[in-house]
CHARMM internal coordinates of N, CA and C (Angstrom, degrees):
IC EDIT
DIST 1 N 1 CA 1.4533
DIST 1 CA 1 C 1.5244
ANGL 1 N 1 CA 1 C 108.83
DIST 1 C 2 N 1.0344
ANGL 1 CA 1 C 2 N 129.06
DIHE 1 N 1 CA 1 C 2 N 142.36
DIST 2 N 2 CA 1.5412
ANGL 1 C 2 N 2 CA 154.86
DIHE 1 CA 1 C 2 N 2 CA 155.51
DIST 2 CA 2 C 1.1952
ANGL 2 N 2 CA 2 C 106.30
DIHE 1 C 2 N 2 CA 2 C -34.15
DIST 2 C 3 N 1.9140
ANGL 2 CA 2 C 3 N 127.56
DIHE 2 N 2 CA 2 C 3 N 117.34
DIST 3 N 3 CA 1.0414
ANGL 2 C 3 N 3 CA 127.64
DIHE 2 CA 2 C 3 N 3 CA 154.16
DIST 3 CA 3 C 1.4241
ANGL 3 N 3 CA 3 C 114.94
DIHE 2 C 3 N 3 CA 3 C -103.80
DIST 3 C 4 N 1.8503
ANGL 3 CA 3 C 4 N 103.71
DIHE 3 N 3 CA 3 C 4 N 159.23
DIST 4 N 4 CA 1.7869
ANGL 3 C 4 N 4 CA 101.37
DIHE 3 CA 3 C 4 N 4 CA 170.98
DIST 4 CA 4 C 1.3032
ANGL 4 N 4 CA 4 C 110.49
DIHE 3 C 4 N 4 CA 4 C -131.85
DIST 4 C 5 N 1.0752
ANGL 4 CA 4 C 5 N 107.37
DIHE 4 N 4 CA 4 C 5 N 153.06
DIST 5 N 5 CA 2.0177
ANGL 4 C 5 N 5 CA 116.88
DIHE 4 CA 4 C 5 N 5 CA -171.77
DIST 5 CA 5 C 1.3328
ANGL 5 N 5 CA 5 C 98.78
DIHE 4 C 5 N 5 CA 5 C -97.21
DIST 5 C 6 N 1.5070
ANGL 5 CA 5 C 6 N 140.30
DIHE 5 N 5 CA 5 C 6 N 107.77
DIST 6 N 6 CA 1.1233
ANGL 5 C 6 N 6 CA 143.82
DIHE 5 CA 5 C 6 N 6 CA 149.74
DIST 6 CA 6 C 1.4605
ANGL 6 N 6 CA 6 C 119.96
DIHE 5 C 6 N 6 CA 6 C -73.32
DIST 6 C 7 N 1.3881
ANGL 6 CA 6 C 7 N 117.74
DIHE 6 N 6 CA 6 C 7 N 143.22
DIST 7 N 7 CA 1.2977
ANGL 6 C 7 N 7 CA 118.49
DIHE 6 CA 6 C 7 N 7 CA 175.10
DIST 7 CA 7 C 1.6740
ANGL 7 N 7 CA 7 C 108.95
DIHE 6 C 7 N 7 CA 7 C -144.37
DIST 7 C 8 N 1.1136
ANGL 7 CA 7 C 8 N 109.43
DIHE 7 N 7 CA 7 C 8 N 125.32
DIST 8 N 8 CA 1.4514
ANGL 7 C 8 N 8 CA 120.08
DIHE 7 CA 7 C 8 N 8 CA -169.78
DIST 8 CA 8 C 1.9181
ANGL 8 N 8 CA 8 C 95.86
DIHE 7 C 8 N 8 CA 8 C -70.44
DIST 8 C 9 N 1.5767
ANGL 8 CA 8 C 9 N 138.72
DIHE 8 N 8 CA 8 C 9 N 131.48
DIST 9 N 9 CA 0.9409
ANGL 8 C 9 N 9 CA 102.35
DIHE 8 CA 8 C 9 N 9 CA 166.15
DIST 9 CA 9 C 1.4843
ANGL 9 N 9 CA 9 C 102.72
DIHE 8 C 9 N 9 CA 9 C -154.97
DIST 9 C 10 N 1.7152
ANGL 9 CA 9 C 10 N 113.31
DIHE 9 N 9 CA 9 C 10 N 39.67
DIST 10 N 10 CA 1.5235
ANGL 9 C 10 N 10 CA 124.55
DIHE 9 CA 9 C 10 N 10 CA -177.37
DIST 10 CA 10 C 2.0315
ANGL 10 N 10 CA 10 C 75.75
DIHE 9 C 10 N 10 CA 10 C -155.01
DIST 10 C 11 N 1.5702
ANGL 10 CA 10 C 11 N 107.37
DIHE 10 N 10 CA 10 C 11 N 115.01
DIST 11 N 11 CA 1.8536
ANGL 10 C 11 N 11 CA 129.37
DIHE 10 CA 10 C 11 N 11 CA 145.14
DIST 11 CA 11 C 1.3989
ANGL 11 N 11 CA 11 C 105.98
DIHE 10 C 11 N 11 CA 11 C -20.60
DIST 11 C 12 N 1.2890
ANGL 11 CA 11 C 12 N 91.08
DIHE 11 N 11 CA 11 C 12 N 147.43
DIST 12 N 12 CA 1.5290
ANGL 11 C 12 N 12 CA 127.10
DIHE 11 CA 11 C 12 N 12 CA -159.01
DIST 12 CA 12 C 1.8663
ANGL 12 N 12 CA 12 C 100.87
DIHE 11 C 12 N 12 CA 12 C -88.33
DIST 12 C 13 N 1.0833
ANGL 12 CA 12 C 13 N 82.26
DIHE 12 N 12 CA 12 C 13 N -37.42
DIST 13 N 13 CA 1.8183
ANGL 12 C 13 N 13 CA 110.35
DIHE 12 CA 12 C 13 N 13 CA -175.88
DIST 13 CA 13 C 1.3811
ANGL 13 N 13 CA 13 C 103.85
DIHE 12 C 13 N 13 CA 13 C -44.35
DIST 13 C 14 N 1.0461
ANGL 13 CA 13 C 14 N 111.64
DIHE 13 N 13 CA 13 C 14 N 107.08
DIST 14 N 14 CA 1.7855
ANGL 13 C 14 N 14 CA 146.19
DIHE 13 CA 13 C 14 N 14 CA 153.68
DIST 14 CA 14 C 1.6640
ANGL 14 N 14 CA 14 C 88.80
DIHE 13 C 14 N 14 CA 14 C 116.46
DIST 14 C 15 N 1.0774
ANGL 14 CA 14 C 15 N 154.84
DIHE 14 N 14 CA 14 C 15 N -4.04
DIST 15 N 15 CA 1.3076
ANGL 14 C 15 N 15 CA 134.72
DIHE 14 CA 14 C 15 N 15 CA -153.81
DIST 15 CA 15 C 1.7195
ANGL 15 N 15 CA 15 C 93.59
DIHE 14 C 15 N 15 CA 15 C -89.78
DIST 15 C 16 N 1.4925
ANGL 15 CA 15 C 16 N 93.57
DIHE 15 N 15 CA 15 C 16 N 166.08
DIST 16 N 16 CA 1.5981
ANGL 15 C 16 N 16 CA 106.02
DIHE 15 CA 15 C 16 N 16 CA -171.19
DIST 16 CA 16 C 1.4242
ANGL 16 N 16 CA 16 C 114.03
DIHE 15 C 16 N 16 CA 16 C -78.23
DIST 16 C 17 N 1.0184
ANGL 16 CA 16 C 17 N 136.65
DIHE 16 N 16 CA 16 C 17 N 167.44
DIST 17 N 17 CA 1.9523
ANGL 16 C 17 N 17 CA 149.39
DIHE 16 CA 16 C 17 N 17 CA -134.63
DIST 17 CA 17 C 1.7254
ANGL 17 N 17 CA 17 C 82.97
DIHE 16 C 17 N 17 CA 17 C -83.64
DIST 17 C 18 N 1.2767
ANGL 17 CA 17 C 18 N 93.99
DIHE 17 N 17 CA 17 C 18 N -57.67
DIST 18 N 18 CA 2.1583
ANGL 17 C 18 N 18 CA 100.68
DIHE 17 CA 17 C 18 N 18 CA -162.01
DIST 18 CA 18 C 1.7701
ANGL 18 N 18 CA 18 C 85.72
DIHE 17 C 18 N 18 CA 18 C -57.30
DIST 18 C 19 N 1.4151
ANGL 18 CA 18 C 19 N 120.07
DIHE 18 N 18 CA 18 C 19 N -60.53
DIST 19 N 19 CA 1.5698
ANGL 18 C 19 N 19 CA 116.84
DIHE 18 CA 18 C 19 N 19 CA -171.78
DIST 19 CA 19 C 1.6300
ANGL 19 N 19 CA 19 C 98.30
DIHE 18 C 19 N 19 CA 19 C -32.75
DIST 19 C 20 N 1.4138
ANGL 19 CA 19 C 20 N 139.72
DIHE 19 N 19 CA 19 C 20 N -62.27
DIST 20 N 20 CA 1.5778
ANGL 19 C 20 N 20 CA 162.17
DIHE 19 CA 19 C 20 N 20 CA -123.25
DIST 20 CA 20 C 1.7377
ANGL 20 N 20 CA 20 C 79.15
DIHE 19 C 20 N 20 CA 20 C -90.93
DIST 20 C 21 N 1.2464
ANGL 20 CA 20 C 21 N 117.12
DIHE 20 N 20 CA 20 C 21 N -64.17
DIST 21 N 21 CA 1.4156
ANGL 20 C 21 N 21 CA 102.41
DIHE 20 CA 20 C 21 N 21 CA -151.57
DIST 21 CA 21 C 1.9793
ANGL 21 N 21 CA 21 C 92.91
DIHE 20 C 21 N 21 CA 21 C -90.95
DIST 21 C 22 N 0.7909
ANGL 21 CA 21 C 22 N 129.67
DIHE 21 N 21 CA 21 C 22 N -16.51
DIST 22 N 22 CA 1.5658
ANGL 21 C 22 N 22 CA 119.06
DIHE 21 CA 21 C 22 N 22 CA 153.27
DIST 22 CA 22 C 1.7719
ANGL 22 N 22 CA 22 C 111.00
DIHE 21 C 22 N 22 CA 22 C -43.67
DIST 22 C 23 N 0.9232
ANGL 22 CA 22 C 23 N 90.17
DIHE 22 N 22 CA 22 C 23 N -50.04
DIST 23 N 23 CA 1.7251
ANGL 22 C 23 N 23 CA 90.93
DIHE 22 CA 22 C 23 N 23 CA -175.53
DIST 23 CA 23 C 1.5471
ANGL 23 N 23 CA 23 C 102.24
DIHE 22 C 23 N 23 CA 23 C -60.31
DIST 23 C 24 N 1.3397
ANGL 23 CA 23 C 24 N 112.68
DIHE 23 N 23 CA 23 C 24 N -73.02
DIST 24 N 24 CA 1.4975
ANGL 23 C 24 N 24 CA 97.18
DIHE 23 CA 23 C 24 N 24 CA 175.40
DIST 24 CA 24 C 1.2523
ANGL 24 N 24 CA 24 C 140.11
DIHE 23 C 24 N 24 CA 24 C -52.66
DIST 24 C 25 N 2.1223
ANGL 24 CA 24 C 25 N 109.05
DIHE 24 N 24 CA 24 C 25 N -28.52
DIST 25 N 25 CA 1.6368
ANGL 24 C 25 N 25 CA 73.81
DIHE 24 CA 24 C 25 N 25 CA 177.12
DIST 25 CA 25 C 1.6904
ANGL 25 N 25 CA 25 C 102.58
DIHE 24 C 25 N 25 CA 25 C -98.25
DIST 25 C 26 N 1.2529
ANGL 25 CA 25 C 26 N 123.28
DIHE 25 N 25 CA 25 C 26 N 70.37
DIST 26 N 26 CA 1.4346
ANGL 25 C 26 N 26 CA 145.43
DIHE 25 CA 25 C 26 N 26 CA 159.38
DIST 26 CA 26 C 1.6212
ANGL 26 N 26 CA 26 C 110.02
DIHE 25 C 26 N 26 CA 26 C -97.51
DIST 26 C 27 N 1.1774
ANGL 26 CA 26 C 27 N 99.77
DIHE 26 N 26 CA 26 C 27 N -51.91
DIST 27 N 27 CA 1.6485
ANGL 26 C 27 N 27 CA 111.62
DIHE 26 CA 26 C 27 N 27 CA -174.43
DIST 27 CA 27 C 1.6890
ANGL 27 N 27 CA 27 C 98.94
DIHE 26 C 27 N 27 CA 27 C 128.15
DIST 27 C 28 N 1.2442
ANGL 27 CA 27 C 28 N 125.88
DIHE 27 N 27 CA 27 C 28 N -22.12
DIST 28 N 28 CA 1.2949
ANGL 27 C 28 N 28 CA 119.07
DIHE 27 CA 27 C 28 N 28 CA -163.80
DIST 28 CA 28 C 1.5009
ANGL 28 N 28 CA 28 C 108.18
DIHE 27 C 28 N 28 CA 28 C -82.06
DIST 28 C 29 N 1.2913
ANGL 28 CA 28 C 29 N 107.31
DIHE 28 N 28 CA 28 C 29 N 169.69
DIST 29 N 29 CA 1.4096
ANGL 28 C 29 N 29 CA 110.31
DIHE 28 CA 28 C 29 N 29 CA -166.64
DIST 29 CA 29 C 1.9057
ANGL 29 N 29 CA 29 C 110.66
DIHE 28 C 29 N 29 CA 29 C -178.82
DIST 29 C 30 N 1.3123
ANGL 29 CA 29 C 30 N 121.51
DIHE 29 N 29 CA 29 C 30 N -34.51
DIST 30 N 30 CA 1.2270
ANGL 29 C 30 N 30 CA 137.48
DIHE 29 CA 29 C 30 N 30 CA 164.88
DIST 30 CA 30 C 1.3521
ANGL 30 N 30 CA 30 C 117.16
DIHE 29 C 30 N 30 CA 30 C -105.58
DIST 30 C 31 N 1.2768
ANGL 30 CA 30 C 31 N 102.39
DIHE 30 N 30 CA 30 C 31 N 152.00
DIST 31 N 31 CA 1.8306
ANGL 30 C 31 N 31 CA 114.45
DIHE 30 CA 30 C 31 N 31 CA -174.61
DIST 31 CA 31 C 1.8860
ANGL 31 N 31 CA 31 C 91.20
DIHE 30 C 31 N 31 CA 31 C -66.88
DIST 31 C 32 N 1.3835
ANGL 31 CA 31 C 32 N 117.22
DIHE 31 N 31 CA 31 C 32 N 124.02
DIST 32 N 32 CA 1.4024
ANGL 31 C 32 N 32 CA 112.88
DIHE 31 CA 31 C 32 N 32 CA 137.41
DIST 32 CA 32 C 1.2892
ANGL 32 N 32 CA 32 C 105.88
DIHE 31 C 32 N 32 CA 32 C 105.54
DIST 32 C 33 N 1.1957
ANGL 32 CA 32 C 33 N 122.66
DIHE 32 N 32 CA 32 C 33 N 2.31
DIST 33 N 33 CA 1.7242
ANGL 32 C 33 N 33 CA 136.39
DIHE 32 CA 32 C 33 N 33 CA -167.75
DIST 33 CA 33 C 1.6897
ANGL 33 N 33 CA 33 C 109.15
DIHE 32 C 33 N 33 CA 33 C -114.38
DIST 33 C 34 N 1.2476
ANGL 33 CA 33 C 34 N 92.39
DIHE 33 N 33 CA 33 C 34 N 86.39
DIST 34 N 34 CA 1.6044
ANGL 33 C 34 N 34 CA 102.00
DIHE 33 CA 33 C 34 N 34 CA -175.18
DIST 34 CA 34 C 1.6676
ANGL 34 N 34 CA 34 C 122.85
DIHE 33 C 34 N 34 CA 34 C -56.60
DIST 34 C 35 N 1.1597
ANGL 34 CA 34 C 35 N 139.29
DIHE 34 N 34 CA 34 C 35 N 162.31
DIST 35 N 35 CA 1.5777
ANGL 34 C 35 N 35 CA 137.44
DIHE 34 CA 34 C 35 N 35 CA -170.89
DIST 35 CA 35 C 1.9103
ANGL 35 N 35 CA 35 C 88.64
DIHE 34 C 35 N 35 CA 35 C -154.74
DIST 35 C 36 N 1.3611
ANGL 35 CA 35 C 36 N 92.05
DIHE 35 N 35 CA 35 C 36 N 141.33
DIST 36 N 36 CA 1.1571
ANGL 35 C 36 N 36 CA 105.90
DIHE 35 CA 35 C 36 N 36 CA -176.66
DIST 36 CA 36 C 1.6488
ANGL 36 N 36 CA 36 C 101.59
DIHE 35 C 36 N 36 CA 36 C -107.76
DIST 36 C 37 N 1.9325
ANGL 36 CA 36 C 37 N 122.43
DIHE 36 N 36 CA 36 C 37 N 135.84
DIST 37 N 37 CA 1.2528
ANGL 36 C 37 N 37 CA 132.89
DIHE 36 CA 36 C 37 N 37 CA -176.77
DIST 37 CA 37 C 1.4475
ANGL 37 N 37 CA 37 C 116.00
DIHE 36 C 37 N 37 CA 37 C -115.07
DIST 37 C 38 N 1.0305
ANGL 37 CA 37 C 38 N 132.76
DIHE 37 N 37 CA 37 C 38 N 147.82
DIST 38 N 38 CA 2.1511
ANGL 37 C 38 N 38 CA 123.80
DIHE 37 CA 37 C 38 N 38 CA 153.63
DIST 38 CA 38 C 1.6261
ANGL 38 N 38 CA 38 C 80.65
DIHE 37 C 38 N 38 CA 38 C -65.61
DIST 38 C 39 N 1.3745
ANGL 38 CA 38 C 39 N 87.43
DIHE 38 N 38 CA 38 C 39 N 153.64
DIST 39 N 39 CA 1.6175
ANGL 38 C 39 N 39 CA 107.64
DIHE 38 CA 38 C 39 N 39 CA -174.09
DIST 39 CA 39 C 1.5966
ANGL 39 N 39 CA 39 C 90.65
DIHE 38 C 39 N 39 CA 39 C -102.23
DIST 39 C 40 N 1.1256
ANGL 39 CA 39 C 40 N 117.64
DIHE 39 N 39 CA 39 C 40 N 69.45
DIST 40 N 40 CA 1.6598
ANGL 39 C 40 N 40 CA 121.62
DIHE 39 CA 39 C 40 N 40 CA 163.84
DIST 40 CA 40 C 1.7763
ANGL 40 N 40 CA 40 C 116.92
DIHE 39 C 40 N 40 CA 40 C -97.49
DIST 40 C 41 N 1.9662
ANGL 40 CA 40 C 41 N 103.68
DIHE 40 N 40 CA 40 C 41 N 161.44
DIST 41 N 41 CA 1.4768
ANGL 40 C 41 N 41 CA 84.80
DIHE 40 CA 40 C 41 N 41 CA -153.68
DIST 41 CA 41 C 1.7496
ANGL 41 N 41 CA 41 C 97.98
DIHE 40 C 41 N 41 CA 41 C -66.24
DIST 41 C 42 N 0.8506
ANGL 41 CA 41 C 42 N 105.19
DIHE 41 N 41 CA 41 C 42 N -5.16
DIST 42 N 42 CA 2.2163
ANGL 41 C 42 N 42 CA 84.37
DIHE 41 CA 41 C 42 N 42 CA -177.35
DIST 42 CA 42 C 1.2858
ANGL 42 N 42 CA 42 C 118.46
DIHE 41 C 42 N 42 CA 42 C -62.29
DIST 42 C 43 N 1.9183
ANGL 42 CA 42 C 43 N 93.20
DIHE 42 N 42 CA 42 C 43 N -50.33
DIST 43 N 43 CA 2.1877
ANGL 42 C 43 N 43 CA 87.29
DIHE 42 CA 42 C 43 N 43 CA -179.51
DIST 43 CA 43 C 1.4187
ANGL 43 N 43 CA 43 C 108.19
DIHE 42 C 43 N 43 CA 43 C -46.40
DIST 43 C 44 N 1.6145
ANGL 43 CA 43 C 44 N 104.98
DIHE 43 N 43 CA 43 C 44 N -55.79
DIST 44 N 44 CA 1.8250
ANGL 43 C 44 N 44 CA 125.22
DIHE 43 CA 43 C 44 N 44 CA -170.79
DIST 44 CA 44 C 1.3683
ANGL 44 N 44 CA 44 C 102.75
DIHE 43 C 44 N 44 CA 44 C -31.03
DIST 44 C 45 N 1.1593
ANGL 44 CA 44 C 45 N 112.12
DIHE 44 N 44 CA 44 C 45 N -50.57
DIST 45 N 45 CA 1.8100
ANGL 44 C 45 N 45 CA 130.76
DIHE 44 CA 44 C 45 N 45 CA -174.73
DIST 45 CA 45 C 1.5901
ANGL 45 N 45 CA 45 C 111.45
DIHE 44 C 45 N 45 CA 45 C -49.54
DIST 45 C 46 N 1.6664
ANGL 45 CA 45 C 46 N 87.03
DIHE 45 N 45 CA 45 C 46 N -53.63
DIST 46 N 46 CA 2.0057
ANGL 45 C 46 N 46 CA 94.70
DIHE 45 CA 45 C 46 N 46 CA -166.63
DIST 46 CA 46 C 1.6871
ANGL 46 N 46 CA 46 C 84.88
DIHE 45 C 46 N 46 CA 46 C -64.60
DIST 46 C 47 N 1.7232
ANGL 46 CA 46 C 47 N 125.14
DIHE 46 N 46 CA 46 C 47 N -64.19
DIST 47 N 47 CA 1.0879
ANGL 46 C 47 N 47 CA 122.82
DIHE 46 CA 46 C 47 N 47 CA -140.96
DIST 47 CA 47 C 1.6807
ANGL 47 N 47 CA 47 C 122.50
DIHE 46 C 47 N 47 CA 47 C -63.95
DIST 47 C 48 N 1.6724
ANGL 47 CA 47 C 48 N 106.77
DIHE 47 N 47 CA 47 C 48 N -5.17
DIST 48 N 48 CA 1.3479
ANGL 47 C 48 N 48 CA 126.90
DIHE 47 CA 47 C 48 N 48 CA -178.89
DIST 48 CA 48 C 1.6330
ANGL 48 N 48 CA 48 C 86.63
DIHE 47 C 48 N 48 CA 48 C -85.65
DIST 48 C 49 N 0.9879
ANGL 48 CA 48 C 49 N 132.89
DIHE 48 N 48 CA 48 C 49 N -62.78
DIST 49 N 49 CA 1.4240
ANGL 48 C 49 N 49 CA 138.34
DIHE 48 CA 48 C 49 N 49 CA -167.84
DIST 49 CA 49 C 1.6592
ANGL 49 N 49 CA 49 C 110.35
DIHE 48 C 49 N 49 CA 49 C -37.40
DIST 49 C 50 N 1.4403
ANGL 49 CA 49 C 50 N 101.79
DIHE 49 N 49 CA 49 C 50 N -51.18
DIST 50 N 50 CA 1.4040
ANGL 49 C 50 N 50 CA 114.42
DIHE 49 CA 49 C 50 N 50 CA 170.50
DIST 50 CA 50 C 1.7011
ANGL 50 N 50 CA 50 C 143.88
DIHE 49 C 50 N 50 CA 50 C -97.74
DIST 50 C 51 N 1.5233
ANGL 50 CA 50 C 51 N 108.12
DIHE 50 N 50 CA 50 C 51 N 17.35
DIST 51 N 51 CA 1.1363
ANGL 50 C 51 N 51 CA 150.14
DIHE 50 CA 50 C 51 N 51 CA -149.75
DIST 51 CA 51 C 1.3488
ANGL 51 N 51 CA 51 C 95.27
DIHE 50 C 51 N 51 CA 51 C -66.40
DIST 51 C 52 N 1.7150
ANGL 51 CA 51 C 52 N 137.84
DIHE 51 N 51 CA 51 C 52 N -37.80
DIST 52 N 52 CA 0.9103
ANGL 51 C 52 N 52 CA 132.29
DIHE 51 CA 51 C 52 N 52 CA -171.04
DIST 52 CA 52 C 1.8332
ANGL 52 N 52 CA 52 C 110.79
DIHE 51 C 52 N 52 CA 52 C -91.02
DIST 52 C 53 N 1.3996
ANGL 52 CA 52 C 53 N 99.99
DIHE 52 N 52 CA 52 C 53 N 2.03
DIST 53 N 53 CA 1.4519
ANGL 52 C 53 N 53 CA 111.83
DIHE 52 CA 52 C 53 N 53 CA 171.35
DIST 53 CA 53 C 1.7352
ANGL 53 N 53 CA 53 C 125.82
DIHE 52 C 53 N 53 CA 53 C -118.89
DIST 53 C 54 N 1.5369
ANGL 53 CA 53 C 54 N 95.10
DIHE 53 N 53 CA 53 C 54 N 6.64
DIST 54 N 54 CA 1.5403
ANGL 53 C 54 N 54 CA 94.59
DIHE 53 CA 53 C 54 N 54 CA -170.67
DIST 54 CA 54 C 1.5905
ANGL 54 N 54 CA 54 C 108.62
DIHE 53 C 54 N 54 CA 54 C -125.24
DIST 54 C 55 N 1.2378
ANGL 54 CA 54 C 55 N 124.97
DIHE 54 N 54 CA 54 C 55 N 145.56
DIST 55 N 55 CA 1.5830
ANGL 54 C 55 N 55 CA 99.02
DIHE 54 CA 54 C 55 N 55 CA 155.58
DIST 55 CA 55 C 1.6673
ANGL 55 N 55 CA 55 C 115.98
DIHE 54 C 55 N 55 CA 55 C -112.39
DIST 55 C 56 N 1.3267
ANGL 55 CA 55 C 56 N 123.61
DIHE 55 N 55 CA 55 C 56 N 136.16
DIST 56 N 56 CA 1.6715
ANGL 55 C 56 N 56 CA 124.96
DIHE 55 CA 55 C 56 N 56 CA 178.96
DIST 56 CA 56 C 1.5177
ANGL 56 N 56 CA 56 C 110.88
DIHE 55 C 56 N 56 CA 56 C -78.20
DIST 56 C 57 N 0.7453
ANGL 56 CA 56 C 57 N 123.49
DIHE 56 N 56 CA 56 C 57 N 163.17
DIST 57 N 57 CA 1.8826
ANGL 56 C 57 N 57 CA 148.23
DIHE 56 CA 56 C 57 N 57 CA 144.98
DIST 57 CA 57 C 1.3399
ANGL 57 N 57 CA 57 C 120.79
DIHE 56 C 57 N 57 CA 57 C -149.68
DIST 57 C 58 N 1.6493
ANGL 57 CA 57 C 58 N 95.00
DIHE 57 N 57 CA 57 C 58 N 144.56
DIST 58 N 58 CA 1.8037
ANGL 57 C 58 N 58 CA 91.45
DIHE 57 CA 57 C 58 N 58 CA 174.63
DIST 58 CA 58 C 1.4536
ANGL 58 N 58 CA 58 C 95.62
DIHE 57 C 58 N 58 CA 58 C -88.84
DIST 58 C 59 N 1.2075
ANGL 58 CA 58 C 59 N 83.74
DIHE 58 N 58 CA 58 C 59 N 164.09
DIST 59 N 59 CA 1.7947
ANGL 58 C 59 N 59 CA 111.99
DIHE 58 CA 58 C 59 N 59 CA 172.82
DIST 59 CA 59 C 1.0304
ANGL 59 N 59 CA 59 C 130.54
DIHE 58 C 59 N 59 CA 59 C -96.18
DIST 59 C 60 N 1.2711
ANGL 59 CA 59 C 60 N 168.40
DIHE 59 N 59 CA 59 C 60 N 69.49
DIST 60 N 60 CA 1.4479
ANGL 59 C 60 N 60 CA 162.09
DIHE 59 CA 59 C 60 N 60 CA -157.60
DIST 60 CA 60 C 1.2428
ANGL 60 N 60 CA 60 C 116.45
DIHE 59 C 60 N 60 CA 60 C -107.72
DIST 60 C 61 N 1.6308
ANGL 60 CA 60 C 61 N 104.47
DIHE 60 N 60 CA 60 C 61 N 121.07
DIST 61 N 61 CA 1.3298
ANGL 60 C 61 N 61 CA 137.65
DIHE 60 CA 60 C 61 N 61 CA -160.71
DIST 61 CA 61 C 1.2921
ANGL 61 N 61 CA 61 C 84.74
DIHE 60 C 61 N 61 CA 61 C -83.94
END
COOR INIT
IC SEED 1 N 1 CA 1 C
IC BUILD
């Protein structure tokens, strides 16, 4: 299965509570500290949600 490298790299600061806890249960939490996901549709889901705060890449093993 398909993994993706998220990296948080625009503050959390002012975004709404559901935005806040998307981030965490991602793993993210600091500017710039990437976490690796299976690219299944739920992450896909959160990471569209937060799209204007995240950047993606695939990964290839």
């Amino acid at each position: 299965m398909a993994k993706v490298r998220i990296t948080q790299y625009k503050s959390a600061i002012g975004a709404s509570k559901a935005q806040k806890k998307i981030i965490e249960a991602l793993g993210l939490g600091k500017l710039n500290r990437p976490v690796e996901h299976e690219a299944v549709p739920e992450v896909l889901g959160m990471v569209r949600k937060l799209q204007h705060l995240l950047r993606v890449e695939e990964v290839n093993e």
